[in-house]
FIKOLZA-1660 file (N, C-alpha, C; in steps of 0.1 Angstrom, whole numbers, plus 5000, padded with zeros to 4 digits):
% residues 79
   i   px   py   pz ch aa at
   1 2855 2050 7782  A  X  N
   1 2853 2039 7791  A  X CA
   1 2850 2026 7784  A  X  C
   2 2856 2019 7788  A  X  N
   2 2856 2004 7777  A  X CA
   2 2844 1995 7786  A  X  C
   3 2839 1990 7777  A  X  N
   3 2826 1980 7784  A  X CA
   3 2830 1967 7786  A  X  C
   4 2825 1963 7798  A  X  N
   4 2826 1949 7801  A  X CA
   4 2818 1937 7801  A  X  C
   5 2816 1929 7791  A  X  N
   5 2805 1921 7784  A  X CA
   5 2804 1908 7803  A  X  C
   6 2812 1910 7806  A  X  N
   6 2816 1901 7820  A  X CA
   6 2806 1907 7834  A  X  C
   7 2812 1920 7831  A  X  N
   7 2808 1927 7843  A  X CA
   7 2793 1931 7844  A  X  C
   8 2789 1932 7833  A  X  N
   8 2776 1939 7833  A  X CA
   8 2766 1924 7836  A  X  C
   9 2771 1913 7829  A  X  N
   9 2764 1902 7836  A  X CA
   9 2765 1898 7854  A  X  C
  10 2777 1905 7859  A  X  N
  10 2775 1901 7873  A  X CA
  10 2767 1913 7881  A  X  C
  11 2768 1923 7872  A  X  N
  11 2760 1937 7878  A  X CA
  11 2743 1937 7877  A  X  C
  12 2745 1935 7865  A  X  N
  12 2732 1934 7856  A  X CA
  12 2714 1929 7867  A  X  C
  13 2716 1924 7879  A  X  N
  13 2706 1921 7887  A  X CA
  13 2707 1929 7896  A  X  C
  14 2716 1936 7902  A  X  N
  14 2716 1949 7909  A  X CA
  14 2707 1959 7901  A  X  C
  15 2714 1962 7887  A  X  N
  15 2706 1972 7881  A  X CA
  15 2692 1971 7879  A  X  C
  16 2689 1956 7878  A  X  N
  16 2679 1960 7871  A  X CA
  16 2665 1957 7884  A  X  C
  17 2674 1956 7894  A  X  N
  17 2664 1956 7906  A  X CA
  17 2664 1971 7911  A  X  C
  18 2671 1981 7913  A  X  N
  18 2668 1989 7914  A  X CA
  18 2661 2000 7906  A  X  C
  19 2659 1997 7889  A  X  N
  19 2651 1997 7883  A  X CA
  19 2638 1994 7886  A  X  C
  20 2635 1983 7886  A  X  N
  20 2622 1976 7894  A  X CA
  20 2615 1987 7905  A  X  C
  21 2627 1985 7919  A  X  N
  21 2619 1993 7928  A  X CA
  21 2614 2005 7922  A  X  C
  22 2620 2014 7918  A  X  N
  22 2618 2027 7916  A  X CA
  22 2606 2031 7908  A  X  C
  23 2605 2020 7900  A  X  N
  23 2591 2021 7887  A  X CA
  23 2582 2011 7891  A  X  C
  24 2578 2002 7900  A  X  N
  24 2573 1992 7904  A  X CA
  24 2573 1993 7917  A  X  C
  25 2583 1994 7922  A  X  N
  25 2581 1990 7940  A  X CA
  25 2576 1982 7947  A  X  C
  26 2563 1969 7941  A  X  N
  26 2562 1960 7953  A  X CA
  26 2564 1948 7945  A  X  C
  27 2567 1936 7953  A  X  N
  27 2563 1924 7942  A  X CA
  27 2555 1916 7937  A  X  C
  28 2540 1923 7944  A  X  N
  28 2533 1919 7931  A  X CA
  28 2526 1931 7924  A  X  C
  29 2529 1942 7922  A  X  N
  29 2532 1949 7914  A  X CA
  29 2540 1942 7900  A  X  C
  30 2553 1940 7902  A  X  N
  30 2565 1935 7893  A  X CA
  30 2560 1921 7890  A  X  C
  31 2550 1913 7894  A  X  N
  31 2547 1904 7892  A  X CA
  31 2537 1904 7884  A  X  C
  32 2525 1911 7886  A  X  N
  32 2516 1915 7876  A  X CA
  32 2522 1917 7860  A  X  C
  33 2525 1932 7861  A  X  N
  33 2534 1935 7850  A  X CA
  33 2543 1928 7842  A  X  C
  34 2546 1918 7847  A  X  N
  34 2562 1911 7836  A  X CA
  34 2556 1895 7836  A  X  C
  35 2541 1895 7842  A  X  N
  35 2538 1882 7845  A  X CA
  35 2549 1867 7847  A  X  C
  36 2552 1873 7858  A  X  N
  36 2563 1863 7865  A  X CA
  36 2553 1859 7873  A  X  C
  37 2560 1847 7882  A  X  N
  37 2557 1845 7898  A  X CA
  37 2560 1851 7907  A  X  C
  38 2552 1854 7919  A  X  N
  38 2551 1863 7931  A  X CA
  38 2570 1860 7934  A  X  C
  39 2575 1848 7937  A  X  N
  39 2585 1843 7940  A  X CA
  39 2598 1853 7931  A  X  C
  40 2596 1851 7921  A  X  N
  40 2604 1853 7906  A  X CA
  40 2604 1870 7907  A  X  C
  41 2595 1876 7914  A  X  N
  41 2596 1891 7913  A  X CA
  41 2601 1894 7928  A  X  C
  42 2601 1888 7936  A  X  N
  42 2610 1887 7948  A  X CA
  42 2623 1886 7949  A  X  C
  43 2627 1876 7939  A  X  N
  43 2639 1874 7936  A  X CA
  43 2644 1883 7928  A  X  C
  44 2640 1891 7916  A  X  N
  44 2645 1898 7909  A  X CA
  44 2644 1918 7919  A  X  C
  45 2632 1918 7923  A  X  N
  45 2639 1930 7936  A  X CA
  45 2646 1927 7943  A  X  C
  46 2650 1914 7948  A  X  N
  46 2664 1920 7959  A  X CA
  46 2678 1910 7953  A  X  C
  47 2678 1916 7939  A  X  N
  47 2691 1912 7931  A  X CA
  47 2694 1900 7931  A  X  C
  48 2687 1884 7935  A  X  N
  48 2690 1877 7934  A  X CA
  48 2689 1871 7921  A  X  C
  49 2684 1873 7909  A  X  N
  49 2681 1864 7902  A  X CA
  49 2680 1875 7887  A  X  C
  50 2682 1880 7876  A  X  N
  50 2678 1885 7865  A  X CA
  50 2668 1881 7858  A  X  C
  51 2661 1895 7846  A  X  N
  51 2652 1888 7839  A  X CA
  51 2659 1882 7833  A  X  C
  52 2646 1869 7822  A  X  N
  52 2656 1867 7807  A  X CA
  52 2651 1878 7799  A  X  C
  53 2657 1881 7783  A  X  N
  53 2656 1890 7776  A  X CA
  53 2641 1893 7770  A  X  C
  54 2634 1882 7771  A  X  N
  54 2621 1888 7768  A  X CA
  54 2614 1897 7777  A  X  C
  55 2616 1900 7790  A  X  N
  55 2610 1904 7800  A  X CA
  55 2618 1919 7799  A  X  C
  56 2631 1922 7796  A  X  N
  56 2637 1932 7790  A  X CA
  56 2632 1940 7780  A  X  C
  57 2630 1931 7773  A  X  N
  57 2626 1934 7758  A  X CA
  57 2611 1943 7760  A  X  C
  58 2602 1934 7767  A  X  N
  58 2587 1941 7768  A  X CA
  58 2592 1953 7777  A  X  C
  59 2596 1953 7786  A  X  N
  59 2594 1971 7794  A  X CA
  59 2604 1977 7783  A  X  C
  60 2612 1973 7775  A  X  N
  60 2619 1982 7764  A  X CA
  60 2609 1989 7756  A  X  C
  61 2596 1976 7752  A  X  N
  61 2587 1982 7743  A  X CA
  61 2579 1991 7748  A  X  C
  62 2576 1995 7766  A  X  N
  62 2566 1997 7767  A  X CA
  62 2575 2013 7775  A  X  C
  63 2584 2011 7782  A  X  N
  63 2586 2024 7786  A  X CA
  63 2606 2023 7783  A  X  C
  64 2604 2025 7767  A  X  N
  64 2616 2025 7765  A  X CA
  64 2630 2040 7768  A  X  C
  65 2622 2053 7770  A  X  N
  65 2630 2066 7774  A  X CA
  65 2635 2060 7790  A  X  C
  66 2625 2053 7799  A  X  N
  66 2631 2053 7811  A  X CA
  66 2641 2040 7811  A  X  C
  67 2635 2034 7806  A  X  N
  67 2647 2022 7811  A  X CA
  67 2661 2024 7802  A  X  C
  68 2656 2030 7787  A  X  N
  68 2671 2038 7786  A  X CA
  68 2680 2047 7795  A  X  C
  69 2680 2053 7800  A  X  N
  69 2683 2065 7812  A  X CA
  69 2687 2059 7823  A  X  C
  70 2678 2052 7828  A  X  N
  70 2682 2037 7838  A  X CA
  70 2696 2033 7833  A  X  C
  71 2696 2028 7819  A  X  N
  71 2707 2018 7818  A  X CA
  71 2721 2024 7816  A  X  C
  72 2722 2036 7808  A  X  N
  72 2731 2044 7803  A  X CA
  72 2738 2052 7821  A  X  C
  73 2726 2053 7830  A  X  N
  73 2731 2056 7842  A  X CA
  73 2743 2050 7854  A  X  C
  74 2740 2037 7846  A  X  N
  74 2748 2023 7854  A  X CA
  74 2756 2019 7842  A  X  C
  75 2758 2026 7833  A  X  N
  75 2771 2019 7826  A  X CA
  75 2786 2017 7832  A  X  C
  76 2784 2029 7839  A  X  N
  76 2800 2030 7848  A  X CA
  76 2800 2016 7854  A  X  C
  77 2789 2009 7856  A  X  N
  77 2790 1998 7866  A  X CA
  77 2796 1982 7859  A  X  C
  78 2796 1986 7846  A  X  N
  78 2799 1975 7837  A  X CA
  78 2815 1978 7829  A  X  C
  79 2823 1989 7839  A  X  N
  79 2836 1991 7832  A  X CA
  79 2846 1983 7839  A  X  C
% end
């Protein structure tokens, strides 16, 4: 399956909001944690808006088995 450097950017806030809910679930939960704004973690649970890569980066360092598993699970989504 060949990857889509395109598609994964227009996917990429679906994923990673469903991420979110599942391991976080409220938004200030997700707001606490990634020290966003109450707003900014609203936006990123209901797919409007993505992290930037530092906010990636820290749940990589901190629970990097799940958010791998997460990602490799939605790769179909990026073909």
């Amino acid at each position: 399956m060949a990857f889509d450097p395109y598609r994964m950017r227009v996917e990429f806030a679906e994923i990673w909001a469903d991420y979110l809910r599942k391991h976080y679930g409220r938004a200030e939960t997700v707001a606490y944690m990634f020290g966003v704004t109450f707003q900014t973690a609203c936006n990123w649970l209901s797919g409007v808006s993505r992290p930037t890569g530092d906010k990636v980066m820290l749940e990589f360092a901190s629970h990097p088995d799940r958010l791998l598993e997460h990602a490799l699970k939605h790769m179909d989504r990026a073909a």
